[in-house]
N, C-alpha and C positions, 0 to 999 in steps of 0.2 A: 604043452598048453593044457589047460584045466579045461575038461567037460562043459563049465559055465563060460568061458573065455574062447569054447570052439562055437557054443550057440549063441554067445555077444555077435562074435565075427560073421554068422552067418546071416543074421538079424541084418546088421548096418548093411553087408551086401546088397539083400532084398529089399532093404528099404532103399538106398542108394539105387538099384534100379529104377524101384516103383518112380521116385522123384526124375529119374532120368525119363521114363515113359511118361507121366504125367506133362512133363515142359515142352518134351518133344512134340504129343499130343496138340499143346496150345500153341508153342509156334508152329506146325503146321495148317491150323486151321485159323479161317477168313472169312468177310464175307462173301458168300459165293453170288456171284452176278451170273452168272453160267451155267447151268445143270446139262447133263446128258441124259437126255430123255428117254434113252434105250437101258438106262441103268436102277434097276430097281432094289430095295433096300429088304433086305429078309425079313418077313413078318415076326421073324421070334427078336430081331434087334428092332424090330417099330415099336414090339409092346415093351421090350425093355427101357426105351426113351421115354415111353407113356409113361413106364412105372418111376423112373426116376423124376419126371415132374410132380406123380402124384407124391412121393415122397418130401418134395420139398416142405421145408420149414415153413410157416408159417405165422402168423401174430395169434396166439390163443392157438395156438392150432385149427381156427376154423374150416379152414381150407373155401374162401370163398372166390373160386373160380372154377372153372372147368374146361376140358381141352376140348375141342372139336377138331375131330378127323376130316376132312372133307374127301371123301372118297370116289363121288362125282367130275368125273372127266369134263364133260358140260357145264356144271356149274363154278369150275376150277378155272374154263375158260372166260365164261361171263364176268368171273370177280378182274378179270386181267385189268379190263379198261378204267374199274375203282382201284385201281392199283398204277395208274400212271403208267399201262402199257407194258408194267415189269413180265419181263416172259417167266419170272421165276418160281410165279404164282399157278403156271400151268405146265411148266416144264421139271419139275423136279419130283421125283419118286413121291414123296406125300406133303400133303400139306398141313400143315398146322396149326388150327386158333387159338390163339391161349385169349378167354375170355371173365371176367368177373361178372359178376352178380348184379341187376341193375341198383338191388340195395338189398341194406340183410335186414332180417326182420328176425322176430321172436323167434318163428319156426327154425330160422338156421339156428339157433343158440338150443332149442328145446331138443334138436334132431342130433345134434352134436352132443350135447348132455348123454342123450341115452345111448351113443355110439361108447361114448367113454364107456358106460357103466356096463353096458355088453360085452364089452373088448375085452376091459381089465377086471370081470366079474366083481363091480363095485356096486351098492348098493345106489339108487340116484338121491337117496335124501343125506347122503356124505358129500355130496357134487354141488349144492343147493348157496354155500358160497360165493363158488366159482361161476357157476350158475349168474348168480345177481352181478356179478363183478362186472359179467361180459354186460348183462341186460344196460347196464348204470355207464357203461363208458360205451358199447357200440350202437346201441340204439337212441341214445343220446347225442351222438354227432348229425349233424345237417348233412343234407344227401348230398353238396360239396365235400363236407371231410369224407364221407363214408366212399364219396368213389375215389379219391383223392388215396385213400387210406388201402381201398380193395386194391389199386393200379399197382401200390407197391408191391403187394403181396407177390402180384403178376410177373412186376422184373425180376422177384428174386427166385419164382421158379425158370423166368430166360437164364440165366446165369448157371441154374443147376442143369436146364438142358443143354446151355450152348458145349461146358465141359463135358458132358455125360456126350456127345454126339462127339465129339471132338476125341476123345478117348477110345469109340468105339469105331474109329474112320471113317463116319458120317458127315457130309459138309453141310452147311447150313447158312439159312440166309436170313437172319432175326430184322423185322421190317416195319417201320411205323410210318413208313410213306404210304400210306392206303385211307381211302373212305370210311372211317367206320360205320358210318350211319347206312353206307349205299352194303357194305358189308355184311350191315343187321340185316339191313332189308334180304337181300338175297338169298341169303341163310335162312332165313325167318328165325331169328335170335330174338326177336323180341317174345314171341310167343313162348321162349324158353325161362324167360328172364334173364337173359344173359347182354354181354355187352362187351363188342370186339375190342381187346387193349393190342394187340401186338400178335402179327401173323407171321410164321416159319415155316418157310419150303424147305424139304431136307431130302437129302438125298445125295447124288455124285458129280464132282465136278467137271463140267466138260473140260477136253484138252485144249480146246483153245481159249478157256477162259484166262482174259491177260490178266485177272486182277490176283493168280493164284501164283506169279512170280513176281508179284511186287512187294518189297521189303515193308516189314510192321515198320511203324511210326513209335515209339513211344518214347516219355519221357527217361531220362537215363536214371539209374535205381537211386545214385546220392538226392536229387532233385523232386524220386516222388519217395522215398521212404523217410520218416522221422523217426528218429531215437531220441525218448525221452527218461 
């Protein structure tokens, strides 16, 4: 066997893993209605889940959201009852807001400008384009589309954490059954400008949670893939 034909074979193995780790990954993880309260999640895999949100893609790359820790024992329990009583909200290793922007203005487009030209040592009158591009389409939408438009941003960093926890055997509970307005409030979100889209308790699932031996639902692959 040829030198290139021994590191082919060795390639497809590892990736054949990786795909085997990855599936396994997602079908073992749910969502968790159940935490074990005594089980807490290592601070160097918290910030790594941080980091993998902040990573996420983005529209323009603005990145207009932001996560909130809620690191408060007390204020974890007070959110329970704007949460329809879910104990998931106090009972699981951390908590998580993923929240947007109440709206973006100039300065988010000016501050991100000069992020570019800092990062990629670009000059900002090269960027001045790009610049107008975002000015002329994002601040041009009505504060319907603009939140309509920030909320997507939101689930598509859910998506990047749900896998990222799910890979790293973090359980997770992604949850839109909550108050957000009683959520601002409590938080004082508003004084941030921020605005609660979607809260994740993460952490370990307890053993008697039933819902972690109940079989996924989905549709069968002929019925949800198209080949065109």
């Amino acid at each position: 066997m040829r030198y290139t034909d021994i590191n082919g074979c060795i390639f497809t193995q590892i990736q054949n893993k990786m795909n085997e780790v990855l599936l396994s990954a997602l079908n073992n993880r749910y969502a968790t209605k159940k935490f074990d309260a005594t089980k807490k999640i290592p601070i160097e895999t918290v910030d790594a889940l941080i980091e993998a949100i902040r990573l996420t893609p983005t529209s323009y790359g603005l990145q207009l959201m932001k996560v909130v820790l809620v690191q408060d024992q007390a204020l974890r329990e007070a959110l329970v009852s704007h949460a329809f009583g879910q104990r998931q909200i106090a009972d699981a290793s951390h908590l998580l807001i993923l929240c947007r922007e109440k709206e973006a203005n100039a300065s988010h487009i000016n501050d991100y400008i000069e992020n570019i030209a800092d990062t990629r040592s670009i000059h900002v009158d090269n960027l001045i384009g790009f610049k107008n591009m975002m000015h002329n389409t994002v601040l041009k939408m009505t504060p319907s589309e603009q939140e309509d438009w920030m909320k997507k941003q939101v689930y598509i960093a859910l998506g990047n954490l749900l896998t990222s926890c799910a890979v790293l055997g973090v359980d997770a509970c992604p949850m839109e059954g909550f108050m957000p307005a009683a959520f601002d409030n409590v938080l004082g979100l508003q004084d941030m400008n921020l605005a609660s889209v979607l809260v994740i308790p993460i952490g370990y699932r307890a053993e008697d949670d039933k819902n972690a031996t109940i079989k996924k639902v989905r549709r069968p692959l002929p019925e949800f893939l198209v080949k065109i």
